[in-house]
Steps between C-alpha positions, in 0.01 A plus 500: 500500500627835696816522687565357843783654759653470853496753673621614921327815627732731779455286832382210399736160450231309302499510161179571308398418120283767358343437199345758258148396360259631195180619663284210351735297526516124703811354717521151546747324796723221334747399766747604786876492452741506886732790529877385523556567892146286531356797679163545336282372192454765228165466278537513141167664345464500133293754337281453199347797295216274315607357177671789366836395659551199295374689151833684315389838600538423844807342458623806318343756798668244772836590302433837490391530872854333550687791442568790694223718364240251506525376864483872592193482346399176591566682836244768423225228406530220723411559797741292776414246770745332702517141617682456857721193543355221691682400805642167503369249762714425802578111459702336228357497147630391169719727276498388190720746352763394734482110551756253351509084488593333779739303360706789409515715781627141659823495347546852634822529701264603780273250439785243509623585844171488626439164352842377656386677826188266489692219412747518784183560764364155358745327546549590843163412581534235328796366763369598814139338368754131439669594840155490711420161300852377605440606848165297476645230405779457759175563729336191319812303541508597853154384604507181288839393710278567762226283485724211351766520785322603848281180539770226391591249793843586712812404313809451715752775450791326390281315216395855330809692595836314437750758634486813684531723179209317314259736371185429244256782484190236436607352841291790689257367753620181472408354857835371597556248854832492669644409846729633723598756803405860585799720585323681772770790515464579114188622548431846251198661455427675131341912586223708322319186389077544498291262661180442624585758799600748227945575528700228698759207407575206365672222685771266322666266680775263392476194467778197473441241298639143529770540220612876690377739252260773690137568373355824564129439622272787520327438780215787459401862581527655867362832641784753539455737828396846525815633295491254258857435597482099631249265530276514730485137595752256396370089458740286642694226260430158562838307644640177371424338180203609281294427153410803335285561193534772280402690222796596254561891463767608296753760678422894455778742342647699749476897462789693567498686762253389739635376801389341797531501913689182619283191515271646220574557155313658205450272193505108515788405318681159595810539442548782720331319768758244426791764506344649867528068664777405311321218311468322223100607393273430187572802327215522227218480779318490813196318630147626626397308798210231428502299750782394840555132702472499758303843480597866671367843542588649139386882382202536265507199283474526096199546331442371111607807307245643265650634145309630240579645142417876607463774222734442245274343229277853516868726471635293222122573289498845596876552339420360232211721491740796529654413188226451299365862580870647434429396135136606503648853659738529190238427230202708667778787516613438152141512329423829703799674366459348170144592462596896625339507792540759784377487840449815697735640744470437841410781730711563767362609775672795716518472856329796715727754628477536894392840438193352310445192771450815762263664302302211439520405874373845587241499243380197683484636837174587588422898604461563846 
């Protein structure tokens, strides 16, 4: 077997093997070996002068040819060929030389913040995916109070609610009856409420009950005029004594800092009805009008609410599906470094000088 070398001629950055063969004499192609930067594949040819290279003379004239006379003659009597590198393909490939187990580039400091990276992403997922099935859940709850609840015979008030600050959540549209006396001049109407008409309000008018508490009854939605800033028609409250039925609604939170004009006010809240007549109210809620004796002109009356779960089955899956791919992220990224591989850079491309755009522009422009 002759020599093989590596050699760079002036200008060019490829390296070349050049190997220096017997005439007579037969090469044969055994393998490929990746540089270190992973630039190109180098072939390896091994050259064979018949079957005198493995007899002792040729052993002897392969030691001789090893020193510096004799590869200044093998120079003279070879004549020299030269085998260009072959450029490597642009995608990710293998390196052997340069791949390592998995398992210990894990335990990598690197490799461990990563991991804990992953970890943390998971389990974030992980709680907003058990958030959405909470939410659907209380949306479950919600409906099923519904449909046990809304059709159950009237119930006089005092029966379900002892005392004015009574309050059970699983009381909600409870259909409650209870007697007593309009107080015409509390009248108050609740703004920015949607209806059928699109923006009006809501009118609540209190009612006194036999044993002097006040019930707020939410007599239904009005137009509001063409500045949305009153009603637009207001339905009179019936005089004298009067049997109401009613749908339980429990009181809303008020939000600071929205106010309302006198006679109107911005959130349904009881007690500050209560505070505004100077009366004793039931705190905890208000009622929907169902029905009225002897029967009035009331706003739009109540319509059977329809609830459904919405969405938040399908957003709890997909976080959960999040955090499953942040672990399939870390061990696809993990196997590609371990196994050497290198993707190619991304080209950037330049954005066109104006100079250029006007050229182009006037290259377009047809000759007149």
């Amino acid at each position: 077997m002759v020599g093989v070398e590596s050699r760079n001629e002036p200008g060019d950055p490829v390296s070349h093997l050049v190997a220096r063969v017997p005439h007579g004499g037969t090469q044969v192609t055994v393998g490929s070996v990746s540089s270190g930067d992973g630039s190109s594949t180098r072939v390896l040819v091994l050259v064979f002068c018949h079957a005198r290279v493995v007899d002792s003379v040729s052993r002897r004239r392969s030691r001789r040819l090893a020193s510096c006379r004799g590869r200044a003659r093998q120079r003279r009597q070879h004549e020299n060929f030269e085998i260009r590198s072959v450029p490597r393909i642009q995608r990710a490939e293998f390196d052997e030389l340069h791949a390592v187990s998995p398992w210990r580039l894990a335990v990598t400091p690197r490799w461990w913040g990563i991991l804990g990276f992953t970890v943390l992403f998971a389990v974030i997922c992980v709680g907003l995916g058990q958030w959405q099935f909470d939410r659907r859940a209380q949306a479950q709850a919600a409906i099923a109070l519904l449909e046990t609840n809304y059709d159950q015979p009237a119930t006089d008030l005092t029966a379900l609610i002892a005392n004015t600050t009574e309050y059970e959540a699983t009381e909600k549209w409870r259909t409650v009856r209870v007697t007593g006396e309009y107080l015409s001049s509390d009248i108050i109407y609740v703004r920015t409420r949607s209806g059928p008409g699109g923006i009006g309000f809501e009118q609540l008018a209190s009612l006194k009950t036999l044993t002097g508490a006040v019930f707020v009854v939410n007599r239904g939605w009005v137009p509001a005029n063409a500045d949305n800033s009153a009603p637009a028609s207001t339905p009179p409250i019936p005089m004298g004594p009067v049997t109401v039925t009613a749908r339980l609604i429990p009181s809303e939170q008020v939000i600071a800092g929205r106010d309302a004009p006198a006679g109107q006010i911005a959130t349904i809240n009881p007690q500050i009805i209560g505070e505004r007549i100077n009366a004793e109210v039931y705190g905890g809620w208000y009622g929907r009008l169902a029905t009225e004796s002897p029967t009035a002109a009331a706003g739009e009356p109540w319509q059977r609410p329809v609830l459904d779960e919405g969405p938040h089955l399908s957003y709890a899956l997909q976080w959960y599906v999040f955090a499953l791919m942040g672990f399939y992220g870390y061990g696809w990224a993990l196997r590609k470094e371990a196994r050497g591989d290198k993707l190619p850079e991304r080209k950037v491309r330049l954005r066109r000088s104006d100079e250029e755009i006007e050229d182009a522009a006037l290259d377009a422009t047809p000759a007149r």
